[in-house]
N, C-alpha and C positions, 0 to 999 in steps of 0.2 A: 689068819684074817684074809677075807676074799677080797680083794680089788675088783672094783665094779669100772667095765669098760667102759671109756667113754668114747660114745658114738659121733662121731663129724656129723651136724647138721644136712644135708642138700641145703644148695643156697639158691635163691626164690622161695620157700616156702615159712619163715619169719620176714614177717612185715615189721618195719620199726614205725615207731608210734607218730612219724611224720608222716609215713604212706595211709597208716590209718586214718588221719585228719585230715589228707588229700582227700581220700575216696572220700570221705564224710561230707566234703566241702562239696567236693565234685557235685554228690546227690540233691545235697541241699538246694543247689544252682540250680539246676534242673528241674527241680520242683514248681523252687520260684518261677522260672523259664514258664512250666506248664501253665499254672497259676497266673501271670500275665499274659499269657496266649488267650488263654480261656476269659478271660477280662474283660480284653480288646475285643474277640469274635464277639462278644454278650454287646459290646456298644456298637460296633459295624452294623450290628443287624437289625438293630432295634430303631423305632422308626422315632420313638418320641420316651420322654425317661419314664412313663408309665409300662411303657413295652419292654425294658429291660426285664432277662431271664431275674431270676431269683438266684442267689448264693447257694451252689450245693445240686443246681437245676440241671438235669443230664445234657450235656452238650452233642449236638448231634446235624449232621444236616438236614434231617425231615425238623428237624425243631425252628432250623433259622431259615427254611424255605418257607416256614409257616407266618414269618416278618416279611414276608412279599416279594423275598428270592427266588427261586427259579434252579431246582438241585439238574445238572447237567450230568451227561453220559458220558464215556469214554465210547470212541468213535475209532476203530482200526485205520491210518491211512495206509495208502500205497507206498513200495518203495521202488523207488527208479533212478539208477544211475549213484544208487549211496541218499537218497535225496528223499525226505518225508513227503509224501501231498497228499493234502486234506480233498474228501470226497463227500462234493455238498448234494444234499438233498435237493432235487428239480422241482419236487411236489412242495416242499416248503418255500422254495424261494419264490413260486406263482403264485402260493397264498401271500406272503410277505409284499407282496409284488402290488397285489389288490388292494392291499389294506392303505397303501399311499399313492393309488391311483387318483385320486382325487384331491391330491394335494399341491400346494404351489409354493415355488420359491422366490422369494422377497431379500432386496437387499437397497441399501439406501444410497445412490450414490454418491459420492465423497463425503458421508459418514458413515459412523459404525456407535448408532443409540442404544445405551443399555435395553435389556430384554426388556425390562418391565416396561420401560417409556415407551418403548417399540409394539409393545402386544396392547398396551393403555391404547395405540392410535389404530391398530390392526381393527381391534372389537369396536373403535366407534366409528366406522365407516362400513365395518363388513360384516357387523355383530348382529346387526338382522338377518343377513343373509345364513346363518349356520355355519357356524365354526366347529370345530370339534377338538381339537386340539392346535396349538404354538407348541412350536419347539427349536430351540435355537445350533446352528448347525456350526460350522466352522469359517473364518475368515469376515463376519460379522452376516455371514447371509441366513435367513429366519425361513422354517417352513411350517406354512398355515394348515392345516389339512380342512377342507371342507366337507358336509356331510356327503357329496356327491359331483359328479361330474360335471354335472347342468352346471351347479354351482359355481366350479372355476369355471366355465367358458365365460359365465357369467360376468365373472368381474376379467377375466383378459379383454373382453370385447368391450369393457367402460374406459379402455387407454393405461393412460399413466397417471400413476398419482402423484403424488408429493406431500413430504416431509419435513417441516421447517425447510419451507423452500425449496427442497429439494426432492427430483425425482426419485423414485423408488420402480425400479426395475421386477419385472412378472415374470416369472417363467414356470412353466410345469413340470411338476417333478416326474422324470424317469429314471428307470434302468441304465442307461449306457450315458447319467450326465456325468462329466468326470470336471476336475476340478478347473483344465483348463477353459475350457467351455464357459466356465461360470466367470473368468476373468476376460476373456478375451472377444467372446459373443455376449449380443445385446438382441433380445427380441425387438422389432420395431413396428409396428402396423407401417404399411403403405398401400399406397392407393395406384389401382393401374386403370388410368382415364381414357375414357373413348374405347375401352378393349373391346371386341369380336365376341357379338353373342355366342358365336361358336365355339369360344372359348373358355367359355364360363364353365366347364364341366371340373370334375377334381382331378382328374389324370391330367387335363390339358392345361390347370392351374398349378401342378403340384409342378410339371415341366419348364413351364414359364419360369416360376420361383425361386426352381433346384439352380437357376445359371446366378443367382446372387447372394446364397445362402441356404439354411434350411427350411423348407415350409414347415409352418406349427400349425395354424388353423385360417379357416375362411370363416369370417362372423356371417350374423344369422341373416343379414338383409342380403348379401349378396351368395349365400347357400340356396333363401327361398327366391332369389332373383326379384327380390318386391321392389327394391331400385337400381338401373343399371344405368347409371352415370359413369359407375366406376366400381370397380370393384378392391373389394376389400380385403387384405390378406397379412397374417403375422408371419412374420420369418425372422428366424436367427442369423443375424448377419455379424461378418467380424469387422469390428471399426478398426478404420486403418485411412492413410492419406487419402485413397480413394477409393470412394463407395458409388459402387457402381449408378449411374445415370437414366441407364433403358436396357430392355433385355433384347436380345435377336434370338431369331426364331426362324425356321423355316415353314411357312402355311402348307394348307392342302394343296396348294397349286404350285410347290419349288420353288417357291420365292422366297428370299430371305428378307423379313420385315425386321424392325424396330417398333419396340414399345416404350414407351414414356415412364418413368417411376416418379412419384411422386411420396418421399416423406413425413409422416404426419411430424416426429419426432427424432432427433441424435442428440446422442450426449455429446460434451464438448470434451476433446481428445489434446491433451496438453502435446504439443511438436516437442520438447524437451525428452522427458520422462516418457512420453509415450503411455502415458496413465487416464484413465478419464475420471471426467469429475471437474476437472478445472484447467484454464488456460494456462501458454505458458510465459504469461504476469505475477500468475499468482502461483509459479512454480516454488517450490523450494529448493530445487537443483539452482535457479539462477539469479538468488541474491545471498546477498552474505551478512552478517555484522559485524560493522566497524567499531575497534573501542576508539573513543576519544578522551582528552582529557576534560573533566567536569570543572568548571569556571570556576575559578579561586574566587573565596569568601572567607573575607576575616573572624577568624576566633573572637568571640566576646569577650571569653575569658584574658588571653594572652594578647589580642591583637596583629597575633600572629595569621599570616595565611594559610590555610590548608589545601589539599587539593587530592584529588581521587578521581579515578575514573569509572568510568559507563559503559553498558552497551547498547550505543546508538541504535534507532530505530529501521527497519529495512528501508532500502529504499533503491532509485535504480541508479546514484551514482557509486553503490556501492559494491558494482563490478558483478560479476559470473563468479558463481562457486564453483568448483571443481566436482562434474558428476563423476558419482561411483562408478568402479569398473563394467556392474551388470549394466548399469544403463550405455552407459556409451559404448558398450560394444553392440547395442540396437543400432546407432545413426555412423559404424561404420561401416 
């Protein structure tokens, strides 16, 4: 009789039947996985539930750029010092440049009105004029785009508006506006009375203007010089305790003169908080609430008294609150 040898296995190549319903499991997972990925992408892209893909419908980018996406390139950047950097197209960003040249930025001071109420008041004041697009930006400020340029100077040169009361600050959108600018500068019209026909030119007005902020524009009466009583100029100036009074200048003849400014418009700059919008009365850095006890009133029931407290209404015997660190490190 032959004895039949029995061979040692290698071990790793029998699977026991719990690794096989691992990997089983494993798959299955993964499927699912796909199966919800592919779900989700079908609702991200789809603008309205008519526009959802179809079950079974080849997923693809050229498919969900066709739902109003926009399929993007892989772009090589630079590497420098270990360090990625992205290399922007100059001829895009002039086009990009144009297309909001004509637009302005609005923001409400000391509030921040939902979009819709806010474009409801935009379109019935400036809704003849050509709007072309609202779109709502960061920190509550709104940018209008008008069909054209004429158009914003247009409405810069009709003032300030207001909003439940409240002014609503102009400015034009550019390139290099960064975010500080937009809190801490306020465009103003001012008026410079009795000024020096000789001065009326834009080199000799842009000079004048540059010693208390930034010139933005000259409105149209005093570009065509049809009235010189005074003349007229927007400038970005930053509110602070002291806004400049008159400008010095040295004339054609070495002499250093003074010129008068004259405001049409400032917002009101809380001395607390340093915030504008509102004084500082109506600070919330400098009142507090007091609880007190609420006047005992006998139970119906028991006849017993009860009592509970409230929280009193602001008011100014109810002391200074304690400003936060960021602010008071302004006023020291």
């Amino acid at each position: 009789m032959v004895r039949r040898k029995k061979t040692a296995q290698k071990p790793g190549l029998r699977s026991s039947p719990i690794e096989r319903s691992t990997v089983k499991n494993t798959h299955d997972r993964v499927e699912v996985q796909d199966e919800v990925r592919e779900d989700l992408l079908k609702v991200v892209f789809a603008d309205t539930v008519d526009d959802f893909p179809e079950v079974g419908e080849v997923h693809s980018l050229d498919s969900f750029a066709s739902h109003g996406g926009a399929r993007l390139n892989f772009e090589e950047p630079l590497v420098r010092d270990g360090k990625l950097i992205a290399q922007v197209d100059k001829e895009e960003i002039e086009v990009e440049a144009s297309f909001w040249q004509s637009a302005m930025v609005c923001v409400v001071l000391g509030a921040n009105p939902p979009l819709a109420m806010f474009e409801g008041f935009i379109n019935r004041i400036w809704g003849k004029l050509g709007i072309e697009r609202i779109s709502r930006m960061n920190a509550g400020h709104t940018l209008v785009k008008f069909r054209d340029e004429a158009t914003q100077d247009l409405v810069l040169e009709s003032g300030v508006a207001h909003f439940d009361r409240k002014p609503v600050l102009l400015r034009p959108w550019s390139t290099d506006l960064d975010k500080m600018r937009l809190v801490k500068y306020v465009p103003v019209w001012i008026r410079l009375p009795d000024l020096g026909l000789q001065y009326w030119g834009l080199k000799s007005s842009s000079a004048l203007i540059s010693t208390i902020g930034k010139p933005m524009m000259m409105d149209k009466v005093t570009k065509d010089k049809s009235m010189v009583k005074f003349a007229r100029v927007l400038v970005d100036v930053e509110i602070s305790d002291h806004i400049p009074q008159c400008i010095n200048f040295i004339n054609e003849l070495s002499q250093l003169m003074e010129q008068a400014i004259e405001y049409e418009w400032l917002p009101t700059r809380c001395s607390c908080c340093k915030n504008l919008g509102h004084t500082a009365t109506s600070c919330k850095y400098t009142q507090e609430a007091v609880w007190k006890p609420k006047q005992k009133v006998a139970d119906p029931n028991n006849g017993e008294p009860g009592g509970s407290t409230e929280l009193c209404e602001l008011g100014d015997e109810a002391g200074s609150k304690e400003l936060p660190s960021s602010v008071a490190g302004k006023d020291a």
